[in-house]
C-alpha positions as CSV (number, residue, x, y, z in Angstrom):
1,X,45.5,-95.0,111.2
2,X,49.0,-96.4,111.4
3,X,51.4,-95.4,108.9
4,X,54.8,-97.1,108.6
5,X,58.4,-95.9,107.9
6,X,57.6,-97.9,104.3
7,X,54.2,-95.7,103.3
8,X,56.6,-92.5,104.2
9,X,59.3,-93.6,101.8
10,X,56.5,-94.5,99.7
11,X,55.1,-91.5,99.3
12,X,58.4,-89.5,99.2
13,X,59.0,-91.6,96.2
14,X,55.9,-90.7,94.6
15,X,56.5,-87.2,95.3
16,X,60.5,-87.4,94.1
17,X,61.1,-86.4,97.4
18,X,65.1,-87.5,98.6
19,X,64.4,-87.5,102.8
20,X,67.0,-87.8,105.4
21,X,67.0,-90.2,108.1
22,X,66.2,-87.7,110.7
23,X,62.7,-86.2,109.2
24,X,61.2,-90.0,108.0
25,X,60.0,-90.5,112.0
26,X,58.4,-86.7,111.9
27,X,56.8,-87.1,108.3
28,X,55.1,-90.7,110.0
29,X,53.6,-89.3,112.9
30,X,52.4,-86.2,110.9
31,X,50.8,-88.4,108.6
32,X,49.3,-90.5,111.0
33,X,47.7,-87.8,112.9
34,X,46.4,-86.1,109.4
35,X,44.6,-89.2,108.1
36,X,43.7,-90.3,111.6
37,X,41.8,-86.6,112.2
38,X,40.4,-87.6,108.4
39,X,38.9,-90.6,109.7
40,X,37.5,-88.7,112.2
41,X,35.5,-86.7,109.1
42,X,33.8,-90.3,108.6
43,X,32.1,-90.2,111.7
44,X,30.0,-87.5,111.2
45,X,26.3,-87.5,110.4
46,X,25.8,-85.9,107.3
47,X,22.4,-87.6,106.2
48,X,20.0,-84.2,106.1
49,X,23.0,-82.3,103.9
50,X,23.0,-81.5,100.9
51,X,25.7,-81.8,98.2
52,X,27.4,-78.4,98.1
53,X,29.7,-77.4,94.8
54,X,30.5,-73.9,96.2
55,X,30.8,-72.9,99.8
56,X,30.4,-69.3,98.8
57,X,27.7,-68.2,95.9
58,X,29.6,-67.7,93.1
59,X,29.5,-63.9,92.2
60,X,29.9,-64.3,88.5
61,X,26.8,-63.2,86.6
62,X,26.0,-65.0,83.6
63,X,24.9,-63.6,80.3
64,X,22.7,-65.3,77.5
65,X,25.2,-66.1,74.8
66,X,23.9,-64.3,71.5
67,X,25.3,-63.0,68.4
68,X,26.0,-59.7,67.8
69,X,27.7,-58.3,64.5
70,X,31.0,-57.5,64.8
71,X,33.4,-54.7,63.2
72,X,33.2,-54.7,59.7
73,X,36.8,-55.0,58.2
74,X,37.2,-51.3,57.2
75,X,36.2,-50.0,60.7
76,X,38.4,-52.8,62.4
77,X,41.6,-51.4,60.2
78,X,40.0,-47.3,60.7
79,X,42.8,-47.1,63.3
80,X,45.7,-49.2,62.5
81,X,49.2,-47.3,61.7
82,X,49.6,-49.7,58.7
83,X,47.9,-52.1,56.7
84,X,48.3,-54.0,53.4
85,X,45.8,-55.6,51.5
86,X,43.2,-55.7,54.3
87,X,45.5,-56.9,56.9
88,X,47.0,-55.3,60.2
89,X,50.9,-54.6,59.8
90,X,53.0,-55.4,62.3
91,X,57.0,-55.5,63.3
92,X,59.0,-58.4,62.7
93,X,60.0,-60.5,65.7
94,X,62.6,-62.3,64.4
């Protein structure tokens, strides 16, 4: 695919790039051989393969999301240095 001295700039622009005359020509033929070895992706024949999300399993076991009960208020304050009124203490930040 040909890429021009214009869709470098282009693209640096996009990117908030500032480029110096010397590394345009290198960025150009960089990206030309990038999305010319992405063309070559289109060529393959991909009819008998199916959609993949992952390309390893993911390891991650899922549980069924149920209720439990929770703490009660009393044994979620049993260990707290201070409280007042039902309600952790805590140092001022500020």
């Amino acid at each position: 695919m040909l890429v021009t001295r214009e869709d470098v700039l282009h693209c640096a622009r996009l990117a908030a790039l500032s480029l110096e005359e010397s590394e345009i020509e290198p960025l150009r033929k960089d990206m030309e051989q990038l999305l010319s070895f992405a063309k070559r992706l289109d060529e393959l024949d991909l009819g008998g393969s199916e959609p993949v999300m992952h390309t390893v399993e993911p390891r991650l076991r899922r549980r069924e999301d149920v209720a439990v009960p929770g703490l009660t208020q009393s044994e979620a304050l049993a260990n707290a240095p201070e409280q007042d009124r039902g309600c952790f203490v805590v140092p001022k930040i500020l």
